[in-house]
C-alpha positions, 0 to 999 in steps of 0.5 A: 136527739139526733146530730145536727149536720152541715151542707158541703161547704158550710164554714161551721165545719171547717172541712172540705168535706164539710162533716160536721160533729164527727163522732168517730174520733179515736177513742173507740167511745160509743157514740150516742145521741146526748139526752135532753134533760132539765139541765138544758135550761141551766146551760141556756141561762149560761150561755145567755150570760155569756153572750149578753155579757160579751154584748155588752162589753163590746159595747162598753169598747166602742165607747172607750171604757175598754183599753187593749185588747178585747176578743169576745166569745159569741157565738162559742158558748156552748163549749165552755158551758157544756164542759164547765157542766161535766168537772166539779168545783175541785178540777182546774181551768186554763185559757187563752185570752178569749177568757170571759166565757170561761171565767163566767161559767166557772162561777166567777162575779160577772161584776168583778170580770167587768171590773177588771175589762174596765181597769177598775180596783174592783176587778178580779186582778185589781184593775192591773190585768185587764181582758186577758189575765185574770185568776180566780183560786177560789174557782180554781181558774188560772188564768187567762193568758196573753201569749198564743198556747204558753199556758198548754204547758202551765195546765200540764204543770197544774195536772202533774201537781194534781197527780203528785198530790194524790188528788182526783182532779182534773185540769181542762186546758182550753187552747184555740186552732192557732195555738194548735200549731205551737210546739210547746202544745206537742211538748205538753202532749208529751209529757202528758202521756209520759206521765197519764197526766188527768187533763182534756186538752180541749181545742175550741176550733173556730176555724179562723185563729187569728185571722188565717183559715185553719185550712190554709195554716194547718197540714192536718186540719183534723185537730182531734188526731193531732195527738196520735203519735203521742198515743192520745185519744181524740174526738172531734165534737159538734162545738155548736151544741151543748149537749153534745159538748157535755156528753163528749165531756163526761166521757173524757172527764171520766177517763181522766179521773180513771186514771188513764191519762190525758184526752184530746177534744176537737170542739168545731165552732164559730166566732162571730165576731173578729179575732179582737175588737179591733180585728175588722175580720175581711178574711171571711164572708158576711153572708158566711157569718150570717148564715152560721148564726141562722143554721147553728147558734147554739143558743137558738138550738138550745131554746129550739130544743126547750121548746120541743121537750117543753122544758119551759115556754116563750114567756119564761124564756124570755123572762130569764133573758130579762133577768140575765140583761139585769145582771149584765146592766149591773156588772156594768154599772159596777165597772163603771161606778168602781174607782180606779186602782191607787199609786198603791197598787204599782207594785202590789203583786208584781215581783220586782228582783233587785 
């Protein structure tokens, strides 16, 4: 399959030069075309979830059920779900706190993640965390994190423990282009290197950070070669296609698990939506937006691609987008439908010193 490119110009590729999944990273890696195989179907249930999922709880904002923050996923899919596919149930996650991609491709209940959104007890974190801080051991992720890039040193931690205790994980620690600026992401690198730490730093660029152009705020916007001085291999990554996430994936999983230490990964892709819900996003174009959603949404080039290997047709992909907006219409008549947490729950959990 070949590489999609941008024009000169497109936002997708967030360069002036508008290269888009430059492949000639640091690494040195042989850069071939990701095959097409039937697991493309399984990536595109996913991130049908994800974004159905994402509707769905924008919706569920704009009606008040959802308090705080929210900061939804569309239109980034394809990183989380092409990563996701290259570890094993044993290797860790961290994040941000534009979470509930990552939480659903680990395999936790969409039930439980709306639960939570709606601050209800039958949330992963009982109804107390809310959009941005839930966990789940049982799929060995950790969180959902509010404060921008302080948990790249928490996912360094949980890769040292890997390698004190002899294991043959790998931790992916997925920050954004904002926090790609935070020195604790530079301590981190560090420390990794220091150490041949097994974990892929993986920066989901979506050009906006919070509300400022990656070219405005970064000196060095090619964020795959942010860590050179350190002697940390990088790849820049079309972000926007899943196959091309989970063959660049497979590659740095399988350096990591070598042991020969931490992997940067530059995933370029696009939010649709505003930083948060209540992020009105003036700083780009709609006719931008429009135009990234027409040329490169993952999900449209991944039923694009079915179609022509002929994985599946219309009518069974259609089907699968009835029975993913079944799922998501029961996660939220679960959140809904769950009591909120009792006055016994104040303190459960919550570390009080006297």
């Amino acid at each position: 399959m070949a590489q999609r490119r941008l024009k000169n110009g497109d936002a997708g590729a967030g360069t002036a030069n508008g290269a888009r999944a430059k492949r000639t990273g640091s690494s040195g890696r042989s850069k071939k075309s990701p095959a097409i195989s039937g697991e493309l179907l399984d990536y595109y249930r996913q991130m049908l979830l994800i974004r159905r999922f994402e509707e769905r709880a924008g919706q569920l904002y704009g009606m008040g059920l959802i308090g705080g923050f929210c900061h939804l996923y569309i239109g980034q899919e394809a990183v989380v779900v092409g990563l996701q596919a290259a570890i094993t149930a044993d290797d860790c996650v961290i994040t941000g706190y534009r979470d509930h991609g990552h939480m659903l491709a680990c395999g936790m209940d969409p039930r439980g993640v709306m639960a939570e959104l709606t601050g209800r007890s039958g949330g992963y974190s009982k109804g107390k965390g809310g959009s941005m801080h839930m966990f789940s051991r049982e799929k060995n992720f950790y969180g959902g994190h509010g404060i921008v890039g302080a948990w790249v040193p928490l996912g360094t931690g949980l890769a040292f423990a890997e390698k004190y205790n002899g294991t043959n994980n790998v931790v992916l620690t997925y920050f954004g282009d904002g926090a790609a600026n935070q020195g604790q992401v530079y301590e981190s690198f560090n420390m990794a290197e220091l150490w041949s730490l097994p974990i892929v730093f993986v920066v989901e660029n979506n050009q906006y950070a919070m509300g400022t152009s990656v070219t405005r705020s970064s000196a060095q916007t090619e964020l795959y070669r942010r860590g050179e001085s350190f002697t940390i291999q990088g790849e820049q990554v079309d972000g926007m296609d899943v196959l091309a996430v989970k063959e660049a994936g497979d590659w740095a999983v399988k350096h990591c698990r070598d042991g020969n230490g931490p992997i940067l990964l530059e995933m370029k892709t696009y939010r649709y939506r505003g930083h948060s819900m209540s992020d009105p996003a003036k700083y780009r174009s709609r006719e931008e937006v429009r135009r990234i959603r027409e040329e490169q949404d993952p999900i449209d080039h991944a039923r694009a691609l079915i179609l022509e290997a002929r994985l599946a047709d219309e009518d069974a992909l259609k089907e699968i987008d009835r029975e993913v907006r079944e799922v998501v219409a029961e996660a939220a008549a679960f959140a809904q439908e769950s009591p909120e947490p009792g006055p016994s729950e104040l303190h459960t959990d919550v570390l009080i010193e006297v």
